[in-house]
ChimeraX commands (.cxc) that place a marker at each C-alpha (Angstrom):
marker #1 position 21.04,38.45,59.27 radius 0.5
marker #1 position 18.00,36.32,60.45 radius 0.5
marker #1 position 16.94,36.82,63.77 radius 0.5
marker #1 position 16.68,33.23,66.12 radius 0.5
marker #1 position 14.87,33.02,68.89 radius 0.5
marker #1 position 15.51,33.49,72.65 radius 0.5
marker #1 position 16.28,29.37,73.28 radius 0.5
marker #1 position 17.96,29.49,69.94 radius 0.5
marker #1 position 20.69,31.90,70.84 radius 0.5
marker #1 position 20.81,30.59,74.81 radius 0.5
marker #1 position 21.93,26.89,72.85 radius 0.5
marker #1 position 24.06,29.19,70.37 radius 0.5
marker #1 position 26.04,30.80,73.53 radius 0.5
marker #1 position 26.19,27.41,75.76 radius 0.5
marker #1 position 27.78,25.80,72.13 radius 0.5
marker #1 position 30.35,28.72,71.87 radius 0.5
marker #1 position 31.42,28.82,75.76 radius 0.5
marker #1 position 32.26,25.82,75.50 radius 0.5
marker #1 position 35.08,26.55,73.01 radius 0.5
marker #1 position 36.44,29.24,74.97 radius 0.5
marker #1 position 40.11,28.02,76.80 radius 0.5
marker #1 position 39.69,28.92,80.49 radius 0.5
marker #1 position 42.80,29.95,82.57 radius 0.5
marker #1 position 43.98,27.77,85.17 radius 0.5
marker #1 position 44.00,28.93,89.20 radius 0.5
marker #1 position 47.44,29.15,89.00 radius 0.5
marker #1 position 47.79,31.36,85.59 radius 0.5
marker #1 position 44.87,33.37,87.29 radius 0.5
marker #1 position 47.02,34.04,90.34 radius 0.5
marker #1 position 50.22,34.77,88.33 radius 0.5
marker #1 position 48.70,37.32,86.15 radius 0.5
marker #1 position 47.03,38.95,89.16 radius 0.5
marker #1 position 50.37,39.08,90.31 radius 0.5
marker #1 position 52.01,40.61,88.12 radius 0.5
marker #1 position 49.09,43.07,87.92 radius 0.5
marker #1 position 49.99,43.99,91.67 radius 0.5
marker #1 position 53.49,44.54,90.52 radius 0.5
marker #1 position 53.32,46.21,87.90 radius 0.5
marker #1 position 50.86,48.51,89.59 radius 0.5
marker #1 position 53.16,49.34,91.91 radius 0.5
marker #1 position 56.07,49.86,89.59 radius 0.5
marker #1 position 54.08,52.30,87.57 radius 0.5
marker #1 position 53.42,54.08,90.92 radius 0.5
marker #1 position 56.78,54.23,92.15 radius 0.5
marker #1 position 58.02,56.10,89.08 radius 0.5
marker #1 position 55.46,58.28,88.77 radius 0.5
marker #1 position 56.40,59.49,92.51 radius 0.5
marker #1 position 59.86,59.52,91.50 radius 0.5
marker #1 position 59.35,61.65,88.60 radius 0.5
marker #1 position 57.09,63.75,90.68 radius 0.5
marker #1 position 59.22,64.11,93.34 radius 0.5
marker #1 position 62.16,65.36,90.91 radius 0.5
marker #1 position 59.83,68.03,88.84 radius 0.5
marker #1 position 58.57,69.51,92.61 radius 0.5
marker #1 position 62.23,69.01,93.27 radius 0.5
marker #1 position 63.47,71.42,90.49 radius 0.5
marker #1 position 60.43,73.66,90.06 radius 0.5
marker #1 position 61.09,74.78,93.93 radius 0.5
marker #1 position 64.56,75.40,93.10 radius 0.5
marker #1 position 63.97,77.27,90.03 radius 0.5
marker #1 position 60.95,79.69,92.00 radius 0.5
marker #1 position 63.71,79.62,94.97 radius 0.5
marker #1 position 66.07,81.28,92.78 radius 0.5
marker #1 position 64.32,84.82,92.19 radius 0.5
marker #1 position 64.02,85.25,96.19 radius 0.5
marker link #1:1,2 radius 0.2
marker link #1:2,3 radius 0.2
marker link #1:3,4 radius 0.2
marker link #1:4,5 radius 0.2
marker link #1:5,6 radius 0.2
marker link #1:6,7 radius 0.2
marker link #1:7,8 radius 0.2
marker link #1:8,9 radius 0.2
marker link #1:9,10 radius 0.2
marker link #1:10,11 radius 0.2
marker link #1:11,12 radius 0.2
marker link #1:12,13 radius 0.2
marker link #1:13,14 radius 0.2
marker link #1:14,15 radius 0.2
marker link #1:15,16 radius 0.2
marker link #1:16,17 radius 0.2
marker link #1:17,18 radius 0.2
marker link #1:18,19 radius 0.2
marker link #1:19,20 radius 0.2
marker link #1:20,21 radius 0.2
marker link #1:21,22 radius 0.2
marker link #1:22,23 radius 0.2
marker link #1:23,24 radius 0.2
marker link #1:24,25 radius 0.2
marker link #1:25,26 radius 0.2
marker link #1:26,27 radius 0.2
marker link #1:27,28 radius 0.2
marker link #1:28,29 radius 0.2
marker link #1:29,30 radius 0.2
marker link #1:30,31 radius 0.2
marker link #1:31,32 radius 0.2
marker link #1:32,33 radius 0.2
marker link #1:33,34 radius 0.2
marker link #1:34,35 radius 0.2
marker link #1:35,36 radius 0.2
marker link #1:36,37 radius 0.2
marker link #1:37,38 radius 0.2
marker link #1:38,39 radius 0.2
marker link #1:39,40 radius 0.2
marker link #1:40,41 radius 0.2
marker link #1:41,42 radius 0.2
marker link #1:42,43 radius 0.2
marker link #1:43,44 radius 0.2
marker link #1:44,45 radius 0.2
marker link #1:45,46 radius 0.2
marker link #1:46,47 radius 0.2
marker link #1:47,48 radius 0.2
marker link #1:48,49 radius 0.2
marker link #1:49,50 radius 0.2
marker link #1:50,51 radius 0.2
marker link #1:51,52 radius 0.2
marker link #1:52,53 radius 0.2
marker link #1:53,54 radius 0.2
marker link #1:54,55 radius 0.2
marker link #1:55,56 radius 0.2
marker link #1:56,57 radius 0.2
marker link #1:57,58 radius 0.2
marker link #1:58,59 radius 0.2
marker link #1:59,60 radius 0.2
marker link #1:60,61 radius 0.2
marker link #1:61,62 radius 0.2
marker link #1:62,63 radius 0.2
marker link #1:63,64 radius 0.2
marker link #1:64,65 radius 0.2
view
C-alpha cells in the first residue's frame, strides 16, 4: 500500500465523510430513548431475578435452623 501524505489523507477523509448518512435529531433522540428504556428494562429483571435467588437461597439456609 503506498503511503500519501498528511494533506493527502486530510482531502481523502473530508471526501469519505461526506458519504457517510448522518442521523436526524429526531432518530438521535428516539434511539437514545430507547437506550434509556431498555436500560432500565434490563435492570428491572436483573433485580427481579436477584430478588427471587436471595429469595430462595434464604429459605433453603433457613431450613437447617
Amino acid at each position: 500500500m503506498a503511503k500519501t501524505n498528511p494533506i493527502e489523507f486530510l482531502r481523502q477523509v473530508r471526501q469519505e465523510t461526506s458519504k457517510v448518512t448522518w442521523p436526524t435529531r429526531k432518530e438521535t433522540l428516539i434511539t437514545t430513548g430507547m437506550v434509556f428504556v431498555m436500560g432500565l428494562v434490563a435492570a428491572l429483571f436483573f433485580f427481579l431475578v436477584d430478588s427471587v435467588l436471595r429469595f430462595g437461597v434464604q429459605f433453603v439456609l433457613g431450613l437447617g435452623s
